[in-house]
C-alpha positions in Angstrom: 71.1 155.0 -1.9 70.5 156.7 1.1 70.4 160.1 0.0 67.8 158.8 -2.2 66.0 157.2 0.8 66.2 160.5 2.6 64.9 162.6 0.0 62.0 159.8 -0.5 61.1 160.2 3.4 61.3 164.1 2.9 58.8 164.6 0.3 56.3 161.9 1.4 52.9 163.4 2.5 51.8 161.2 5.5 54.8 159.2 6.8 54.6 159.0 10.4 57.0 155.7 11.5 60.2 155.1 10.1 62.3 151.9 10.9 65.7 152.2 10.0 67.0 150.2 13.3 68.5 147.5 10.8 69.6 150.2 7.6 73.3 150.2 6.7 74.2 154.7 6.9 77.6 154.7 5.5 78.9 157.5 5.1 79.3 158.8 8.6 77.8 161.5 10.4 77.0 163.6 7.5 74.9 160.6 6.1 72.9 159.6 9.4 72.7 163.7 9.7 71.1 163.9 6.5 68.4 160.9 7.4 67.4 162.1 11.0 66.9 165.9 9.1 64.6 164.0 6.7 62.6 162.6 9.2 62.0 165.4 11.6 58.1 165.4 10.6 58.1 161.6 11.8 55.9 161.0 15.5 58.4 157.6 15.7 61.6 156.6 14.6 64.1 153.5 15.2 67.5 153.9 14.3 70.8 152.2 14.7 73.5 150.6 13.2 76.4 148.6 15.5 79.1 150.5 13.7 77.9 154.2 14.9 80.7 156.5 15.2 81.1 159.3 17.8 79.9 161.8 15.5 76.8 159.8 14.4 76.1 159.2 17.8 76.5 163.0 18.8 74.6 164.1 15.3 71.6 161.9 17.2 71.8 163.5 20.4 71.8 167.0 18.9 68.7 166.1 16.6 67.0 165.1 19.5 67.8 168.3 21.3 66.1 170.1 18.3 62.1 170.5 18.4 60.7 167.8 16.4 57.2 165.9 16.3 59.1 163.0 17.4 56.7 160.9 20.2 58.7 158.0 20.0 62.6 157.6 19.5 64.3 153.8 19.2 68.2 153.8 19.2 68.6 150.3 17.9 72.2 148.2 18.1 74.4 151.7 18.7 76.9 151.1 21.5 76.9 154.5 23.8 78.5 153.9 26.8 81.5 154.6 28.5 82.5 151.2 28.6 82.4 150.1 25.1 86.0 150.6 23.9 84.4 151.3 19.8 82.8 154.5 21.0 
């Protein structure tokens, strides 16, 4: 499960890259939330998911606001423009 995943990522010692660019986060915002606080140790992360809704997207934006060792950030498949009518 996710939360499972998140937890794993958590609690793991020396895990500096996490790919998640092709990772299914149902659940919503809450879920993604719960991932991206997991991997605020991480230097990179890749994320995404082509069914992002407006709150995922805006739980990413305000994660990335936050101070995190993040050196390299990867918003995979996540349509977040104006245009795109799903967002």
């Amino acid at each position: 499960s996710v939360k499972a995943l998140a937890k794993a990522i958590k609690k793991h010692p020396v895990l500096c890259n996490v790919n998640l660019a092709h990772v299914f986060l149902a659940g919503g915002s809450a879920v993604v939330n719960k991932m991206l606080l997991s991997c605020k140790t991480c230097v990179s992360l890749q994320i995404g998911h082509k069914d992002f809704d407006k709150e995922s997207v805006a739980a990413i934006a305000k994660f990335l606001g936050k101070k995190n060792s993040l050196t390299s950030f990867s918003l995979v498949g996540a349509a977040v423009d104006n245009d795109n009518k799903t967002l």
